[in-house]
Structures are given as C-alpha cells and as structure tokens.
C-alpha positions as CSV (number, residue, x, y, z in Angstrom):
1,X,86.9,84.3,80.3
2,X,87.7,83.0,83.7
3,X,90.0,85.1,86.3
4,X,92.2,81.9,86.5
5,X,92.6,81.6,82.9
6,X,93.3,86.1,82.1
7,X,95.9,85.2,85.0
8,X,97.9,82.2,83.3
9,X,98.3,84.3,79.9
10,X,99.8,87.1,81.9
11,X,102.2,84.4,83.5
12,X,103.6,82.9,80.7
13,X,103.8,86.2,78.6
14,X,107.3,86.2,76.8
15,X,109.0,89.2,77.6
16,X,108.5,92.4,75.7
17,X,104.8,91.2,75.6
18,X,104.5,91.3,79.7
19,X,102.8,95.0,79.7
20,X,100.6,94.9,77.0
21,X,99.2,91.3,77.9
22,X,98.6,92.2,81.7
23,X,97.0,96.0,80.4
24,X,95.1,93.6,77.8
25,X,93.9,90.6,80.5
26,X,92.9,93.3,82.8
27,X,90.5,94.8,80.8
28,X,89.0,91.4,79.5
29,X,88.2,91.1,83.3
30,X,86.4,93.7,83.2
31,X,83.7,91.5,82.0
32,X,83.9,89.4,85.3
33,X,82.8,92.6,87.4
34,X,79.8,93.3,85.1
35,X,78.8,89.6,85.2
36,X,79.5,89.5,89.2
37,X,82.2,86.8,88.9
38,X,84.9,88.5,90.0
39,X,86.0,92.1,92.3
40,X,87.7,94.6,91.5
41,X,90.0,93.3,94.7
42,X,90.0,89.5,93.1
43,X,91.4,90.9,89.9
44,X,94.2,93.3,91.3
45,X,95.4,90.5,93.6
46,X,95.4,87.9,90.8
47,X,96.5,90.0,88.2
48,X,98.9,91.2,89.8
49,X,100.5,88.0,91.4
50,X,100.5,87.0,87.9
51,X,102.5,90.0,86.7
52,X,105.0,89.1,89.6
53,X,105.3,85.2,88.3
54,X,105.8,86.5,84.9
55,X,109.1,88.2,86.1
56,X,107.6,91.9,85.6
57,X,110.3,93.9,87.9
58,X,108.1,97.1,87.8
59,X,107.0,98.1,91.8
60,X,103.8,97.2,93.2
61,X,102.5,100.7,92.2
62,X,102.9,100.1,88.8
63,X,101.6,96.7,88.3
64,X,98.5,97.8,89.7
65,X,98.5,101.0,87.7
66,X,98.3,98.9,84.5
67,X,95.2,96.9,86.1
68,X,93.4,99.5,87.3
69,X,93.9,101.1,83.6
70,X,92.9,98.3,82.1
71,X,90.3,97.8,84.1
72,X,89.0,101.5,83.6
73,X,88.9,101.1,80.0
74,X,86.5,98.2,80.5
75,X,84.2,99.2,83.2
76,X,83.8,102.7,81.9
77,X,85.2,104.9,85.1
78,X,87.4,104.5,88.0
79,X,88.1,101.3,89.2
C-alpha cells in the first residue's frame, strides 16, 4: 500500500482508534522498505505528520515510538 495512502487512514482515524491505526499503518509500511519504495526516514516523517493532523496530542517522542514499533514488528529488528 502506498506511503500516501497508510498516511491518510492515520489522518482521519476517529479518536480512540488514533494509536492503534498509526501502530497498525506503520507496520504495513514496513512493506515499502523491503520493496525499496519508501525509508525508514520517509515513513517517520509522514507517519508522523499524519499522527499530528489526526489531533494525536502525545510528544514527538512518542509518536515516533509507535512507528518505530510498528515498524520493528514488520521489518524484523530495529528500525
């Protein structure tokens, strides 16, 4: 699934969803750094900008805790 696309699901999840969706959409990128689509860097900043326009109040830290998570589960080791 394109970056653009994981990015516009965690921008419009409702709250109460917000977590699990950007946890979920970051390791369906995972996919996009096996295939060479995407970076690890394209996917934080995206991801993470998306997390922001989805009104997630959590600090930067956090946000990008969830990705690289996510992220890990995907790829298989540290991200």
């Amino acid at each position: 699934m394109p970056l653009d696309v994981l990015a516009r699901a965690v921008a419009r999840a409702p709250e109460g969803e917000r977590h699990k969706k950007l946890h979920g959409c970051a390791w369906r990128a995972g996919d996009l750094i096996h295939t060479h689509q995407a970076s690890a860097h394209e996917i934080f900043d995206a991801l993470g900008k998306a997390a922001r326009e989805a009104g997630l109040k959590d600090p930067p830290e956090e946000i990008a805790r969830i990705i690289r998570c996510g992220l890990e589960r995907a790829v298989g080791g540290a991200a």
